[in-house]
C-alpha positions in Angstrom: 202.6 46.9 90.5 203.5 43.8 92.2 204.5 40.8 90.7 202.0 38.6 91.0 199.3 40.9 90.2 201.1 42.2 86.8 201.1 38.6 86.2 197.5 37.7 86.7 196.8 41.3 84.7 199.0 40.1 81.5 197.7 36.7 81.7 193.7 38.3 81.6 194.5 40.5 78.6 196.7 37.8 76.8 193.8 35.4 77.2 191.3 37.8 75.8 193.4 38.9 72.8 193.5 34.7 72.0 190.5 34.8 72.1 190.2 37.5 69.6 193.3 36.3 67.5 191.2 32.7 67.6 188.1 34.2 66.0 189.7 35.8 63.3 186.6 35.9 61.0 184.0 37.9 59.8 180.1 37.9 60.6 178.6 38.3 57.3 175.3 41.0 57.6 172.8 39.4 55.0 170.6 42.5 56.1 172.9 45.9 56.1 169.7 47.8 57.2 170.0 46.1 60.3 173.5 47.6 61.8 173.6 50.6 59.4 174.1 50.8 55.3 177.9 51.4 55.7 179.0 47.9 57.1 178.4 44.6 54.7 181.1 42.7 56.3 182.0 43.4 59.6 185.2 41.9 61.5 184.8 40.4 64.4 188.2 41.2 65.8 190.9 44.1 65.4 187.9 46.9 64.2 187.7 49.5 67.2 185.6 52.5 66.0 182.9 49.9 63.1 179.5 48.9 64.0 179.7 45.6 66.5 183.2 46.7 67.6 181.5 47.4 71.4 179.4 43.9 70.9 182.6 41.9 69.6 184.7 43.3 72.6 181.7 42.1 74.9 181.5 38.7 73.2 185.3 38.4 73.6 185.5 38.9 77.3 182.4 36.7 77.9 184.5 33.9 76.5 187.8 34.6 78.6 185.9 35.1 81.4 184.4 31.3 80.8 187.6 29.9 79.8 189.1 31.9 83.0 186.7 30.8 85.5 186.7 27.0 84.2 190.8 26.9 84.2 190.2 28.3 88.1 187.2 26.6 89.0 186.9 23.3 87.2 190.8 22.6 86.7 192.0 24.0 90.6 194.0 26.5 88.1 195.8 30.0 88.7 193.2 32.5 89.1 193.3 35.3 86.7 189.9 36.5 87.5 191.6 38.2 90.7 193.4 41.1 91.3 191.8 42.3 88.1 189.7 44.9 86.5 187.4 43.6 84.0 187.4 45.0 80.8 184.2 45.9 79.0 182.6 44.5 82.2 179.6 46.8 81.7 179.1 45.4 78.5 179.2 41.8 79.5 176.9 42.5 82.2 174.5 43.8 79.8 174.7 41.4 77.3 174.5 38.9 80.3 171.2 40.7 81.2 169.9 40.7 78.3 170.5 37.1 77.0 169.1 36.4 80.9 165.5 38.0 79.2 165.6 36.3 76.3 165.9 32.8 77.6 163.1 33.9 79.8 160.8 34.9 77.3 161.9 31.8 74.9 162.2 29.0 77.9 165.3 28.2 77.3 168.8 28.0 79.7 171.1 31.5 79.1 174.0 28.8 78.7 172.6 27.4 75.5 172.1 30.9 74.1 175.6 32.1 75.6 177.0 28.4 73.5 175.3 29.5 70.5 176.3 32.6 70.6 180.2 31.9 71.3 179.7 29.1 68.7 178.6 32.0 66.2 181.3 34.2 67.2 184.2 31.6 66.1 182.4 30.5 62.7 182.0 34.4 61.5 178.0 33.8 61.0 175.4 35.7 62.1 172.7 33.3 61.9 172.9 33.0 65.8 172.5 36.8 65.9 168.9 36.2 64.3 167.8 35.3 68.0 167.8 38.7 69.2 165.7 40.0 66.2 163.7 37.3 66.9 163.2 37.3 70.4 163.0 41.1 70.6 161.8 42.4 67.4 163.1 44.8 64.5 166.0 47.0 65.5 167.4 44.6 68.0 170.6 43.4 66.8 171.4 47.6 65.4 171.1 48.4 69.1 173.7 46.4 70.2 175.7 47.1 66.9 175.7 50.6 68.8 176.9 49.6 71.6 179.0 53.0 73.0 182.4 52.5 74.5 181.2 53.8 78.1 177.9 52.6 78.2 176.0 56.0 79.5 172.8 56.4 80.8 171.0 57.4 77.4 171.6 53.9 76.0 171.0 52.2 78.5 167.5 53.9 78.9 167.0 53.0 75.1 168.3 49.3 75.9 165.7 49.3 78.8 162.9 49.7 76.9 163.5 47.8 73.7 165.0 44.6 75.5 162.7 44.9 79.1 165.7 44.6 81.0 165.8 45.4 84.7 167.6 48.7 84.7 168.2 49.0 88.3 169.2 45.4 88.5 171.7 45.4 86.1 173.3 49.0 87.5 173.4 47.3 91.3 175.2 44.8 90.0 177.8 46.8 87.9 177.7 49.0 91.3 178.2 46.4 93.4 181.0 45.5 91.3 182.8 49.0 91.4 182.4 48.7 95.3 184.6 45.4 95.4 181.6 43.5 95.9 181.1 39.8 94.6 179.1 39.8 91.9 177.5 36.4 89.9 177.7 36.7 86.1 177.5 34.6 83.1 175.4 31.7 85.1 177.8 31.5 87.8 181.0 33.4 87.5 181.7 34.9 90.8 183.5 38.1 90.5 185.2 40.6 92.8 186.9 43.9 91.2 190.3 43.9 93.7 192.2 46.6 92.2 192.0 49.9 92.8 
């Protein structure tokens, strides 16, 4: 690997465990029904195989990939976003998609949800997770809770018809991105996978 990509790499993945290592907190579920009777307390960081693991690893990268794109974009920064392969990009995407829907339905800007959202994520509280129960109905936020490592087609079929979600939208755009396409995520993060 040559330098400067293992750079930007390390700098991606050092960002993203801050990010983690920031949170440091714990959504507290005041309804256990609703991501499954074993979890109470869930952790937002550092839980691999628990219930919101898959969501919290999405949630993560959406922030470093804000905080990325705004040192590049806003701050004439290194950019880290290149040379890169996104992790949990599938998951972003669909989180992306389906916060996209919500704001839709609710007429309101994806940003503010995305704010609220990230907001949540740093204070440990789930009361910003309400708006997807709210927005989409019962079993919402236990879908995403089971959100699978490698996002297959099964899920996504389920996601599809709880959340109305345009299915072959969202896989162009994770197919554009395996191509090396540029893809637009988060409200204007532009994207292009470079490695191989």
């Amino acid at each position: 690997m040559e330098e400067k990509t293992q750079k930007e790499e390390t700098m991606h993945h050092f960002s993203h465990e801050m990010v983690h290592a920031l949170s440091n907190r714990v959504f507290h579920i005041n309804d256990p029904d609703q991501i499954g009777r074993e979890f109470t307390n869930v952790r937002l960081s550092f839980q691999s195989r628990q219930k919101l693991a898959n969501l919290n690893e999405a949630v993560t990268q959406m922030i470093n990939l804000e905080i990325l794109a705004y040192l590049r974009d806003e701050r004439d920064g290194p950019d880290y976003l290149y040379n890169i392969d996104v992790p949990y990009f599938r998951s972003v995407v669909l989180l992306d998609e389906i916060i996209r829907v919500l704001a839709k339905n609710n007429n309101e800007n994806p940003q503010t949800i995305r704010m609220n959202l990230y907001g949540s994520y740093f204070k440990g509280a789930t009361v910003d997770l309400k708006i997807f129960e709210e927005g989409f109905g019962k079993g919402s936020l236990k879908l995403l809770a089971e959100m699978p490592d490698k996002i297959d087609l099964p899920y996504l079929e389920k996601i599809e018809r709880h959340f109305k979600i345009d299915l072959k939208g969202l896989a162009d755009k994770i197919n554009s991105y395996i191509k090396k396409e540029e893809v637009e995520i988060l409200g204007g993060i532009e994207l292009r996978r470079t490695m191989q």
